[in-house]
C-alpha positions as a printed Julia matrix, in Angstrom:
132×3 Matrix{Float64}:
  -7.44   15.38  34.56
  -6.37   16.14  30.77
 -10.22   14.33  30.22
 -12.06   16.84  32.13
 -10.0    19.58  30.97
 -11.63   19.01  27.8
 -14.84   18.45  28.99
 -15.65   21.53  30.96
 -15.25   23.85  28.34
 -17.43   26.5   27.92
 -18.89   25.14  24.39
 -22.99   24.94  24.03
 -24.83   22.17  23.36
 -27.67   23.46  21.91
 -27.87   21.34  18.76
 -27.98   18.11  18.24
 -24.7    18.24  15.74
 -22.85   20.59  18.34
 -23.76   17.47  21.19
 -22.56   14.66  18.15
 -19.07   16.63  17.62
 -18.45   16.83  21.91
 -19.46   12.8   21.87
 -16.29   12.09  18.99
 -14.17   14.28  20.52
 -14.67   12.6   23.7
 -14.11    9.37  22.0
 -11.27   10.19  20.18
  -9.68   10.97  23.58
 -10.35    8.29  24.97
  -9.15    6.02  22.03
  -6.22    7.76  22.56
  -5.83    6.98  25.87
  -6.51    3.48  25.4
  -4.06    3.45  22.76
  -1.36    4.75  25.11
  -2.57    2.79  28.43
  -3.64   -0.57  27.76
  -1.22   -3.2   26.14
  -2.1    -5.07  22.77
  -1.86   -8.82  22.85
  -1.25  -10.35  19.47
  -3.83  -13.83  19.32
  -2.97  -16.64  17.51
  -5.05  -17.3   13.94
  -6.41  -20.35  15.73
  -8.24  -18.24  18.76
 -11.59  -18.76  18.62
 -13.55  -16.34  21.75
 -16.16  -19.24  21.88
 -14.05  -22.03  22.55
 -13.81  -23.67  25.79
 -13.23  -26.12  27.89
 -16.53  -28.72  26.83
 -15.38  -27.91  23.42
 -12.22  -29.06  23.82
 -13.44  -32.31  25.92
 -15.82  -33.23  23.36
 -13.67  -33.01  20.25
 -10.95  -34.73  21.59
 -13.63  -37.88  22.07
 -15.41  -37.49  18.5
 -11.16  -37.42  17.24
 -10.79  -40.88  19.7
 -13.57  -42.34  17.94
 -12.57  -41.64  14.57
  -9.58  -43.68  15.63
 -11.62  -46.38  17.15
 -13.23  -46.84  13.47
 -10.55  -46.05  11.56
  -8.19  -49.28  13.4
 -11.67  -51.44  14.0
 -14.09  -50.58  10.58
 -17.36  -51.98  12.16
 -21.13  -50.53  11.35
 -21.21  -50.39  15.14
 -17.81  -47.87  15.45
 -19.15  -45.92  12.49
 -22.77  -45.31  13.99
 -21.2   -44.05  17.36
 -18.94  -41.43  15.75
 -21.5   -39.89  13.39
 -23.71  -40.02  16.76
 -21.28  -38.43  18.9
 -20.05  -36.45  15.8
 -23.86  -34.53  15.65
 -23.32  -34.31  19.44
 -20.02  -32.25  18.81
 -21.71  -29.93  16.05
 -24.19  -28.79  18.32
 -22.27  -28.18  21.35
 -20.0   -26.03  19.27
 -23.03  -24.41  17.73
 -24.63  -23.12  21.26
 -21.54  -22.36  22.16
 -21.23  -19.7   19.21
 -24.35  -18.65  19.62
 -23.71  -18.08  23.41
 -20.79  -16.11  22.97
 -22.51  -14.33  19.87
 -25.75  -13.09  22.66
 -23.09  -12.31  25.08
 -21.21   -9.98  22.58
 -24.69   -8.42  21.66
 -25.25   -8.04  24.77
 -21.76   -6.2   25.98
 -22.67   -3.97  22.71
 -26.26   -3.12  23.77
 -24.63   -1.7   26.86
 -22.14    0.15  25.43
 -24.12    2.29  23.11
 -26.29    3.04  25.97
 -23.23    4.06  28.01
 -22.2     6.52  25.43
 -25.91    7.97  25.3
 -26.22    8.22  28.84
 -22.57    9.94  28.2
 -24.16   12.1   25.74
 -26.73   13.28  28.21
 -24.55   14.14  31.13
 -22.62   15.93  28.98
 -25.35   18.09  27.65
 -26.38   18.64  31.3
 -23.27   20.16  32.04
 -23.16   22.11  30.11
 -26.52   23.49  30.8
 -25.44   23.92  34.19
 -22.07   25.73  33.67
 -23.84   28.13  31.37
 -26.35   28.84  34.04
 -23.82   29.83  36.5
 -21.95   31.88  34.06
């Protein structure tokens, strides 16, 4: 309610600068609503947002095999963990650069949220000045 309060103003459009200032106020109040709705969570310094499970599964093992050489220290121990040690690097690597498109992508949508935003607003606006 206090949102479209705001909103339905009667304030032009007509510029470009006059539709930027509508889009940060808009944002603003909705930052402040955020602010005052949704509750923080405080992450630990060791969070990583690309982690997961087959992360987790496959470090463990390259860890078990550094053991394995570590107690054994044979050629044939050695070989295996640099092997399964490459093996870990790359999972970890596509699994940043997974999360890294999907973050892209949740951004790519955003701004076009706030355009399409933008628009409607302008519309509006339009309209309530016609039927003034």
């Amino acid at each position: 309610m206090y949102l479209y309060m705001h909103l339905s103003s009667n304030c032009s459009l007509n510029s470009k600068m006059m539709m930027n200032k509508r889009v940060c106020k808009v944002i603003k109040m909705l930052q402040k609503i955020i602010e005052k709705f949704i509750l923080l969570t405080k992450s630990s310094n060791w969070t990583k947002n690309f982690w997961n499970s087959n992360c987790l599964k496959i470090v463990m093992k390259s860890r078990w095999l550094w053991i394995i050489w570590k107690i054994q220290s044979t050629l044939d121990a050695w070989n295996e963990y640099l092997k399964h040690n490459d093996h870990k690097n790359k999972i970890i690597q596509q699994a940043k650069h997974a999360h890294f498109r999907s973050q892209m992508h949740e951004l790519n949508d955003a701004l076009k949220l706030i355009w399409c935003f933008a628009k409607w607003i302008r519309i509006e606006s339009q309209l309530s000045k016609k039927l003034s």
